[in-house]
C-alpha positions as CSV (number, residue, x, y, z in Angstrom):
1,X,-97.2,-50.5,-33.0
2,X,-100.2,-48.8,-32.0
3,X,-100.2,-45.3,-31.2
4,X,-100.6,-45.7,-28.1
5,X,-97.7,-47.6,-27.4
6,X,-95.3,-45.0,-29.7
7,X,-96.1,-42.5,-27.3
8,X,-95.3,-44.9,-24.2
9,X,-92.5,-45.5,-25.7
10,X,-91.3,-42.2,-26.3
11,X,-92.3,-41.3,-23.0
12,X,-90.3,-43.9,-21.5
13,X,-87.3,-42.2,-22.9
14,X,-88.0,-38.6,-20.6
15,X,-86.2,-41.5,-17.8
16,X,-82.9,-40.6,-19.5
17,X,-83.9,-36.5,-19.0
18,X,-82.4,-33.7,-20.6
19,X,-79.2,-33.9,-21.9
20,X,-77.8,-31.0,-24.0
21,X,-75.9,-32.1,-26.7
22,X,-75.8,-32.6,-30.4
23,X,-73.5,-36.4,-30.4
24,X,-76.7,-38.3,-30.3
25,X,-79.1,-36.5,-32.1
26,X,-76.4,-36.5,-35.3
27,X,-75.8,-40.5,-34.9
28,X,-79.5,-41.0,-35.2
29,X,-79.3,-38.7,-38.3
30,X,-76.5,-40.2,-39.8
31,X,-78.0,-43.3,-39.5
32,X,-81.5,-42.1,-41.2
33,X,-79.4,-40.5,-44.4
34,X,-79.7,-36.9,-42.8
35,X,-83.5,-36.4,-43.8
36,X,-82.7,-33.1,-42.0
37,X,-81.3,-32.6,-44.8
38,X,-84.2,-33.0,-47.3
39,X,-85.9,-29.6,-47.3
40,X,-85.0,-25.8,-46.3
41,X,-85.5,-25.1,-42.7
42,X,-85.8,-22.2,-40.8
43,X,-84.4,-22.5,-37.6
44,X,-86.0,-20.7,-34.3
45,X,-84.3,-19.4,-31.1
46,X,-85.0,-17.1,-28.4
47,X,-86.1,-17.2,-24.5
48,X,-89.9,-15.8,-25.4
49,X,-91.7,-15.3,-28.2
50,X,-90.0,-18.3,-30.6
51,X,-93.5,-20.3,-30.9
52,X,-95.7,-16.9,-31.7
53,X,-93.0,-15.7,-34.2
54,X,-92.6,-19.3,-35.6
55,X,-96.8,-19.6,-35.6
56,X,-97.6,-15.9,-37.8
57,X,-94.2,-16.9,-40.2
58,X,-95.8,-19.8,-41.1
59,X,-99.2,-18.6,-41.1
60,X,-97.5,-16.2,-43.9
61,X,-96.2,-19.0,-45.6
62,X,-100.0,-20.9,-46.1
63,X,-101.0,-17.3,-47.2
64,X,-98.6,-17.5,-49.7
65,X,-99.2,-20.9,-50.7
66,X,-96.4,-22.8,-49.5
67,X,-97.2,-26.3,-47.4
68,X,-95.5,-25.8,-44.2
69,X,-93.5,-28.3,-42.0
70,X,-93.6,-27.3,-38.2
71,X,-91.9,-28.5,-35.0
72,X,-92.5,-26.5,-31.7
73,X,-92.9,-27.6,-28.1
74,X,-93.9,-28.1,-25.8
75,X,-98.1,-29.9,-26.2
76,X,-100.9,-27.1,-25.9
77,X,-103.5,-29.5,-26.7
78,X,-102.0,-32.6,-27.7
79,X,-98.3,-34.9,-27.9
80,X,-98.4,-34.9,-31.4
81,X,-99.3,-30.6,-32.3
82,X,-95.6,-30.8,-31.9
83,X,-95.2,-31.7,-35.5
84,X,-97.4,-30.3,-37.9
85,X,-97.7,-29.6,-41.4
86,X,-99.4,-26.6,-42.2
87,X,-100.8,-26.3,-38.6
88,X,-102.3,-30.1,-38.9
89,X,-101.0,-32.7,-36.3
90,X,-99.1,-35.4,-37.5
91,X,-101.8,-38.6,-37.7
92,X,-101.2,-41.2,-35.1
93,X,-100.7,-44.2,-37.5
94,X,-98.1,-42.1,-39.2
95,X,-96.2,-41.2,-36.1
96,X,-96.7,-44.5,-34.6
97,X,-95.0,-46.0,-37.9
98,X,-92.2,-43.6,-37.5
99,X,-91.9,-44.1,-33.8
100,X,-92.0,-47.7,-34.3
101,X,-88.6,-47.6,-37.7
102,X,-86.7,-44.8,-35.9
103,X,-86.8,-47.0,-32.8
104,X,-85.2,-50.1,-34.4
105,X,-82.6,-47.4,-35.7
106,X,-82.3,-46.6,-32.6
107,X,-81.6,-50.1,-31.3
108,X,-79.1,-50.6,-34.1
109,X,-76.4,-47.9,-33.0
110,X,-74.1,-48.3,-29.8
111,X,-74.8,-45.3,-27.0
112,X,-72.6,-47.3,-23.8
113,X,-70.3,-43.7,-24.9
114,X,-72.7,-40.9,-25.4
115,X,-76.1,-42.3,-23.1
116,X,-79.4,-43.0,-24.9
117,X,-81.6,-40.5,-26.6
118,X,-84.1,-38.7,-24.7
119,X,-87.9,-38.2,-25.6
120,X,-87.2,-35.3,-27.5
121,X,-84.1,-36.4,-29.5
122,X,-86.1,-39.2,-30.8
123,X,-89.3,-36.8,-31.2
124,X,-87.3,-34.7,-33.4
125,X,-85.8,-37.9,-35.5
126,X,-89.3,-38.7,-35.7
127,X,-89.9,-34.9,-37.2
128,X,-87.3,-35.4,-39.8
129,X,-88.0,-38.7,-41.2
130,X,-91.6,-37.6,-41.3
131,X,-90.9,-34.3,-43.3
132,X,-88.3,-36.0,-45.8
133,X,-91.2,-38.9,-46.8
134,X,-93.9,-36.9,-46.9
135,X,-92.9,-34.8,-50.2
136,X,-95.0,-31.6,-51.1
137,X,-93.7,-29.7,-47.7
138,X,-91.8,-26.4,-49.4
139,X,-90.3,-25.1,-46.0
140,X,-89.5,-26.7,-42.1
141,X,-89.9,-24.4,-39.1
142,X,-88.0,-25.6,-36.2
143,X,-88.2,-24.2,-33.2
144,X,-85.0,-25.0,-30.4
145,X,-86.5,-27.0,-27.6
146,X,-83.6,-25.2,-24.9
147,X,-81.3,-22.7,-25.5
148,X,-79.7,-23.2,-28.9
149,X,-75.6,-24.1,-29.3
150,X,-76.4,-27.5,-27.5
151,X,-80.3,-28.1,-28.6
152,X,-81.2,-31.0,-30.7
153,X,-82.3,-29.1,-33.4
154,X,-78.7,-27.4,-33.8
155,X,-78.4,-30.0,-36.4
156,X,-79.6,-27.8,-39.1
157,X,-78.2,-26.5,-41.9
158,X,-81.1,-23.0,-41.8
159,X,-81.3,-20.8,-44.8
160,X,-82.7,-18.2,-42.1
161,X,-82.2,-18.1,-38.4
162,X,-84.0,-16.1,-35.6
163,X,-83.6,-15.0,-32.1
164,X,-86.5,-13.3,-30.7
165,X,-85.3,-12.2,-27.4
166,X,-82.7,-13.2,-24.6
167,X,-83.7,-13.1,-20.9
168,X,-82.8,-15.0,-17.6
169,X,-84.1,-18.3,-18.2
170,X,-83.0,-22.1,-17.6
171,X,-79.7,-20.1,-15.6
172,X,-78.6,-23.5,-14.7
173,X,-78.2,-25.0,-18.1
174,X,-77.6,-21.6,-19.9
175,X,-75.3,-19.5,-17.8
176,X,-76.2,-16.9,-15.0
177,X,-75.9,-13.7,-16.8
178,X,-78.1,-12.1,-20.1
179,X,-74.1,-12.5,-22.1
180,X,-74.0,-16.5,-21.3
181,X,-77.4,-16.9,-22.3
182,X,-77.2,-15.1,-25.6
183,X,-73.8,-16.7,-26.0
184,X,-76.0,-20.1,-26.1
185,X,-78.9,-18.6,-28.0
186,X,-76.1,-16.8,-30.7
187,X,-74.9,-21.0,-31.2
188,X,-77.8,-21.4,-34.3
189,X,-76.5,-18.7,-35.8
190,X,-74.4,-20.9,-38.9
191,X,-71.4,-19.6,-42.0
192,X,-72.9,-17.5,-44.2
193,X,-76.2,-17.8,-43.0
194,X,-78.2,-14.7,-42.2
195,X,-80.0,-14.2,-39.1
196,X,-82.7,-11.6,-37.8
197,X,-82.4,-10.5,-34.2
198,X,-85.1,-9.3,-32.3
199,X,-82.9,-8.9,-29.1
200,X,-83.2,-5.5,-27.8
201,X,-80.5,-5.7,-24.5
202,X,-77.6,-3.7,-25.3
203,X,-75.6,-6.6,-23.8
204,X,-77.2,-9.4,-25.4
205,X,-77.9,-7.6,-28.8
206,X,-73.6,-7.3,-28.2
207,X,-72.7,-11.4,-28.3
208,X,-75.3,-11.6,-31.3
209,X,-73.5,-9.0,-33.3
210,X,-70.1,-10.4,-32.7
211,X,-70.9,-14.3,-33.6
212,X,-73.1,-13.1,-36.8
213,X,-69.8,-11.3,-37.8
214,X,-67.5,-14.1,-36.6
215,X,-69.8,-16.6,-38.9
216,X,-69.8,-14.0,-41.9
217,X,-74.2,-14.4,-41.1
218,X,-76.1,-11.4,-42.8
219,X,-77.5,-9.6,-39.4
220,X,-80.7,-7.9,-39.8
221,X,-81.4,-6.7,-36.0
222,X,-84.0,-4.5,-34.7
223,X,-83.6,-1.1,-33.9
224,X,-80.9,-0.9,-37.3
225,X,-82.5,-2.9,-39.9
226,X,-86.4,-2.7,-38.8
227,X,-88.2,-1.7,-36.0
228,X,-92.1,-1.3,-34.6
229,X,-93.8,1.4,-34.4
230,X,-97.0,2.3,-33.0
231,X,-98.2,-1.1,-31.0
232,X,-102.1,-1.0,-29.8
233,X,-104.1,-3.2,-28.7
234,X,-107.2,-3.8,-31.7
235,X,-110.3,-5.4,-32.0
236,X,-108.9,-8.5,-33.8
237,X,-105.7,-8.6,-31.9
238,X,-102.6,-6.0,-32.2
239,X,-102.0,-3.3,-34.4
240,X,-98.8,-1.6,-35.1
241,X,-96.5,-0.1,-37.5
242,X,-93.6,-2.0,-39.4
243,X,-90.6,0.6,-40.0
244,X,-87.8,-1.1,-42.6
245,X,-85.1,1.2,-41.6
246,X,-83.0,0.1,-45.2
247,X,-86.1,1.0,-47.3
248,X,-87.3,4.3,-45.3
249,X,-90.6,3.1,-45.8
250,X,-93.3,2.1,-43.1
251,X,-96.4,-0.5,-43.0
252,X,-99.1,-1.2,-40.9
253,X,-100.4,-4.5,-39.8
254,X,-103.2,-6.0,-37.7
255,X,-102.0,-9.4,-36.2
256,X,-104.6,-11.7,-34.9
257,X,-103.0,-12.9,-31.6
258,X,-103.9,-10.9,-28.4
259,X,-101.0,-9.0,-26.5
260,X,-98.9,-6.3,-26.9
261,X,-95.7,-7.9,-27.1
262,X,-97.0,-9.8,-30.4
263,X,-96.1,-6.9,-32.3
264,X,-92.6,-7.5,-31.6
265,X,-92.8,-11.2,-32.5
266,X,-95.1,-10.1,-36.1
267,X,-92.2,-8.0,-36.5
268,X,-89.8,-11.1,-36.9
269,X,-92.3,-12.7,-39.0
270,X,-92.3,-9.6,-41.2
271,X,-88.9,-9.4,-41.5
272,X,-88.4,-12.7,-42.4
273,X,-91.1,-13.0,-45.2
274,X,-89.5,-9.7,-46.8
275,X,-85.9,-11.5,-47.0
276,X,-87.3,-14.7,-47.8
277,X,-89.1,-12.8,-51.0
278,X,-86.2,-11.2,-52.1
279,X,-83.1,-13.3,-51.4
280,X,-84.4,-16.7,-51.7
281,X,-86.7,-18.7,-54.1
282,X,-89.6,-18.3,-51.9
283,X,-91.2,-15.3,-54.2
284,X,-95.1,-16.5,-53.8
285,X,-94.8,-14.1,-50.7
286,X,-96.5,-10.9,-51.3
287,X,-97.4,-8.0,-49.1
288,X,-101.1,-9.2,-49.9
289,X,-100.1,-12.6,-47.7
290,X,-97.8,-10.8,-45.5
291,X,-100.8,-9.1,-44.1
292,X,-103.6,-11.9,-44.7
293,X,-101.2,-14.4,-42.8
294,X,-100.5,-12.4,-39.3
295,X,-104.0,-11.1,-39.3
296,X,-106.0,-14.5,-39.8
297,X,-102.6,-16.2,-37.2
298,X,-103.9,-17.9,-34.0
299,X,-101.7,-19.8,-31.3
300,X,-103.3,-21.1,-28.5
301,X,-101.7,-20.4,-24.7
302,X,-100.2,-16.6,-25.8
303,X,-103.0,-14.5,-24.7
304,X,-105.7,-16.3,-25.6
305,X,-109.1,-15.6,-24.7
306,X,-110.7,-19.1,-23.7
307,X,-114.0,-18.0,-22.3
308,X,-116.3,-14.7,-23.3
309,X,-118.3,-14.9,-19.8
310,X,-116.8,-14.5,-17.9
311,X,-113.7,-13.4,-19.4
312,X,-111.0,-15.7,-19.2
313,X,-107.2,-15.6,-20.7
314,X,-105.0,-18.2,-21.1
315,X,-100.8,-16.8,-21.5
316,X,-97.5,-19.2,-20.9
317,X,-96.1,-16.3,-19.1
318,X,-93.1,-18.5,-17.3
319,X,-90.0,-16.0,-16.7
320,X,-90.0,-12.2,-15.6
321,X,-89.4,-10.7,-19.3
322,X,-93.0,-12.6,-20.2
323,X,-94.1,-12.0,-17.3
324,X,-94.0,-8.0,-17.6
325,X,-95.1,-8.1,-21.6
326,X,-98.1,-9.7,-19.9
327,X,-98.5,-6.9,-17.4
328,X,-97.7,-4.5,-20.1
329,X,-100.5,-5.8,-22.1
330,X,-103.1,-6.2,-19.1
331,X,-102.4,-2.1,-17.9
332,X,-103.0,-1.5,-21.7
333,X,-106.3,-3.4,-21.7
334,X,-107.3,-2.4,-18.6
335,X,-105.9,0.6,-17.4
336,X,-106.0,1.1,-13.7
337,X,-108.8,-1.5,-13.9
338,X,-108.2,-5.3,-11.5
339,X,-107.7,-8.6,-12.4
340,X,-107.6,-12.2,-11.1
341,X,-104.4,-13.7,-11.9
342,X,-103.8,-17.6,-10.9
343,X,-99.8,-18.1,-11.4
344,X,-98.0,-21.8,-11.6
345,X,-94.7,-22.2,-12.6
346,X,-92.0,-25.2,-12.8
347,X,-89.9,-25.2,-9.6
348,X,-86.6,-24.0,-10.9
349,X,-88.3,-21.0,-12.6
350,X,-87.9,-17.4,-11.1
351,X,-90.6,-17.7,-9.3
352,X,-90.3,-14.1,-6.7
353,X,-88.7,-12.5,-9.7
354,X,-92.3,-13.2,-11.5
355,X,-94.5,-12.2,-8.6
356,X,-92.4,-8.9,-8.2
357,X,-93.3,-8.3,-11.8
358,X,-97.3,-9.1,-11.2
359,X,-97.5,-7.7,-7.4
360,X,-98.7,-4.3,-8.5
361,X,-101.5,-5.1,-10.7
362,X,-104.2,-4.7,-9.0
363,X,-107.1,-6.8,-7.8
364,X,-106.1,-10.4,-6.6
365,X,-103.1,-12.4,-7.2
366,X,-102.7,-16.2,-6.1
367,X,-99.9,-18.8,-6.6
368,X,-100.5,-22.4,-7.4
369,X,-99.3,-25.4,-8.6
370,X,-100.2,-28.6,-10.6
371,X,-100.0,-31.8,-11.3
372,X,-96.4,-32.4,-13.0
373,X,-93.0,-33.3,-11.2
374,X,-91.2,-30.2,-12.2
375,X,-94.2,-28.6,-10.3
376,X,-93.6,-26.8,-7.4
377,X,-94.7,-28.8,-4.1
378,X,-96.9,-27.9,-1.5
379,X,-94.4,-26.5,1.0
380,X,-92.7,-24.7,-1.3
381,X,-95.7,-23.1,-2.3
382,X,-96.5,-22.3,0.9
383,X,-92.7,-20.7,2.1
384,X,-93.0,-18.5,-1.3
385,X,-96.3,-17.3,-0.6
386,X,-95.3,-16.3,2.8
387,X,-92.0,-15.0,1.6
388,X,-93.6,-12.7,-1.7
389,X,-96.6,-11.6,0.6
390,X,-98.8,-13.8,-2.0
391,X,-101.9,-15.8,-1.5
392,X,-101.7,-19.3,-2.2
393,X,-103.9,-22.0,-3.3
394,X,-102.6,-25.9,-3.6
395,X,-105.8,-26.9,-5.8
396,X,-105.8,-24.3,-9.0
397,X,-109.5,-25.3,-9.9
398,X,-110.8,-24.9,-6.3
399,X,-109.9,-21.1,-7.2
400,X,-111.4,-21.3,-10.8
401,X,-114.8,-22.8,-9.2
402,X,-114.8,-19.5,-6.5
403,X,-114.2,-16.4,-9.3
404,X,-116.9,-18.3,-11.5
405,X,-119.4,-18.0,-8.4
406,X,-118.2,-14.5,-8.2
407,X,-118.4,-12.7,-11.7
408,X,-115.8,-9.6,-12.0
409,X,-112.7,-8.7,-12.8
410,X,-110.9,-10.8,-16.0
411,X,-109.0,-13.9,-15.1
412,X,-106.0,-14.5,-16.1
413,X,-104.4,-17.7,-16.4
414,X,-100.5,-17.4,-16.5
415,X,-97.7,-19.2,-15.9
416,X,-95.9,-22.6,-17.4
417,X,-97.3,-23.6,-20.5
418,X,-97.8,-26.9,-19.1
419,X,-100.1,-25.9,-16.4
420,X,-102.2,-23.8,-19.1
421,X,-102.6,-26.5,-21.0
422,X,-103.9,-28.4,-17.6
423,X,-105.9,-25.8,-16.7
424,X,-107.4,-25.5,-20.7
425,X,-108.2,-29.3,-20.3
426,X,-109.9,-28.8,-16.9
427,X,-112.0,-25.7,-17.3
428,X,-115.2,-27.4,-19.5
429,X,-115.3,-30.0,-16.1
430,X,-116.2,-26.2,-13.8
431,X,-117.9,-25.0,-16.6
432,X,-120.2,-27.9,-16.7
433,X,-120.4,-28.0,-12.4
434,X,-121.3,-24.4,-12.3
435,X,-124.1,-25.2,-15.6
436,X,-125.6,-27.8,-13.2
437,X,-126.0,-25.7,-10.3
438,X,-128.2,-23.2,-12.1
């Protein structure tokens, strides 16, 4: 099998959709000898900031010299930086030789009661068997794909757990209210494991408190255990202040990601190199890699600047709580200053809520949309617009190719991470236009 054909193959599977639920995703396990089981994982949940968090914790981890595994979604560049071992994609005859055995595994087991696996189900067997061959890989990072009671990855046996935050996301999967989301979110928490919180709603940071104690987990929450001090925007990235509440002492640390709200994700990072160092095996961590590991991090799509001129960011800003750490990073950059924000979202996303958030930034503001099903459609777009008081544009580069003609104010690129990514892909095509015009 090519890999060309494991990823049609794979993609084949997104026909069966998204099914939460853990029946089929432990039958493929089962029938693999549970490499889930193979190494220590560290398992990731939280409506923003999981894939940042998961990205400097890892970076701190390769500071300290550990080789490690990685599983995060969606694509920002390509199918297979999914899975990664110390930030290095998975190599296509490997996954295609994975794809190609966890397949006819696959076609070995019976699913007339439980349905078929989806894309990712079998993109996360793929993940496993992959880690558990490979050998030298000292820790996984797994990231939760949707929620977290129901999500694929809810397989794992963690030493650690996270949740970053709890918004209004995916209502119609997760529940309606902040307490049913962070019911769902509060389902990776596991018996006697601990877990760090980074959940700062009074309600929310409630149903997190009472499953850690229900599960006997170790709860090291913000705002008790740790909390951040300080946050400001620096040359490299973010600066700000780590407080340990426990230890009364306080550190300061420059992360290399762009944004505000990073500070809040480093944070998590922080708190989980510290416990890893001094309740677990994992004692290459040192405050020396601690502080070499979020300031030399990088994750593309979270405030990243793609272009120096004219200025250009790229941000997956795709519900309202991203959506204001955006605009609370933007007033902090550029106080009082405009911008030229292009917005696209998935269809069942918040999409007013958002544009309420972004509405009094000023400078210009236009909706979009792009080429993916979930995307909203043109007459949508259009009834939105007219409803929010919004401009709108159906061709996203169309609006690129104007504010290149007309240098100015930043751009900002915001919205679904898919359509960043599109947009990322796309941009060297105007670049190039605009190059032969001159």
């Amino acid at each position: 099998m090519t890999y060309e054909e494991a990823y049609q193959v794979l993609k084949n599977r997104a026909a069966f959709g998204i099914k939460p639920g853990l029946a089929r995703m432990e039958r493929l396990l089962a029938e693999a000898g549970h490499p889930e089981r193979a190494l220590p994982v560290i398992h990731i949940a939280g409506t923003n900031g999981k894939g940042s968090t998961l990205r400097m914790l890892s970076s701190v981890l390769m500071a300290s010299g550990y080789r490690v595994g990685a599983m995060t979604s969606p694509a920002l560049s390509h199918y297979l930086d999914q899975l990664s071992i110390n930030h290095l994609p998975i190599e296509e005859d490997t996954f295609a030789d994975i794809v190609a055995e966890g397949e006819a595994l696959a076609s070995r087991l019976n699913w007339e009661d439980i349905g078929e696996p989806t894309e990712y189900e079998m993109l996360a067997l793929v993940f496993f068997m992959w880690m558990a061959d490979e050998g030298a890989v000292d820790v996984l990072l797994v990231e939760t794909g949707l929620g977290g009671r129901l999500d694929m990855t809810n397989v794992v046996d963690p030493i650690l757990s996270i949740i970053t935050t709890v918004g209004l996301d995916h209502e119609a999967i997760l529940g309606h209210t902040i307490q049913a989301i962070a019911s769902e979110k509060a389902g990776i928490i596991k018996l006697n494991r601990p877990v760090i919180s980074g959940v700062l709603e009074p309600e929310a940071s409630n149903v997190i408190r009472q499953k850690a104690a229900q599960m006997n987990s170790v709860l090291l929450e913000i705002g008790h255990f740790f909390s951040v001090k300080k946050a400001a925007k620096h040359k490299e990235g973010v600066t700000f202040t780590y407080k340990s509440d426990q230890a009364q002492d306080e550190k300061s640390y420059v992360v290399g990601m762009h944004g505000l709200y990073q500070a809040h994700n480093a944070s998590l990072a922080v708190t989980a190199a510290r416990y890893l160092l001094n309740k677990t095996d994992f004692t290459n961590i040192s405050e020396r890699s601690i502080e070499s590991g979020l300031q030399h991090v990088s994750w593309p799509g979270r405030f990243e600047r793609l272009l120096n001129e004219p200025a250009l960011y790229l941000d997956g800003a795709h519900n309202p709580p991203a959506a204001k750490a955006l605009v609370e990073t933007i007033q902090a950059i550029w106080p009082n200053q405009p911008v030229r924000m292009l917005v696209a979202v998935f269809a069942d996303k918040q999409i007013d809520a958002m544009l309420d958030v972004f509405k009094p930034l000023k400078g210009e503001l236009i909706l979009t949309t792009f080429s993916h099903p979930r995307a909203i459609n043109q007459d949508d777009l259009e009834a939105v617009g007219a409803r929010a008081n919004v401009a709108v544009a159906t061709k996203w580069r169309d609006v690129l190719r104007r504010w290149f003609q007309e240098p100015g104010a930043p751009m900002i690129v915001t919205g679904s991470l898919t359509f960043v990514q599109e947009v990322r892909e796309g941009i060297h095509e105007i670049q190039q236009e605009k190059s032969s015009k001159e």
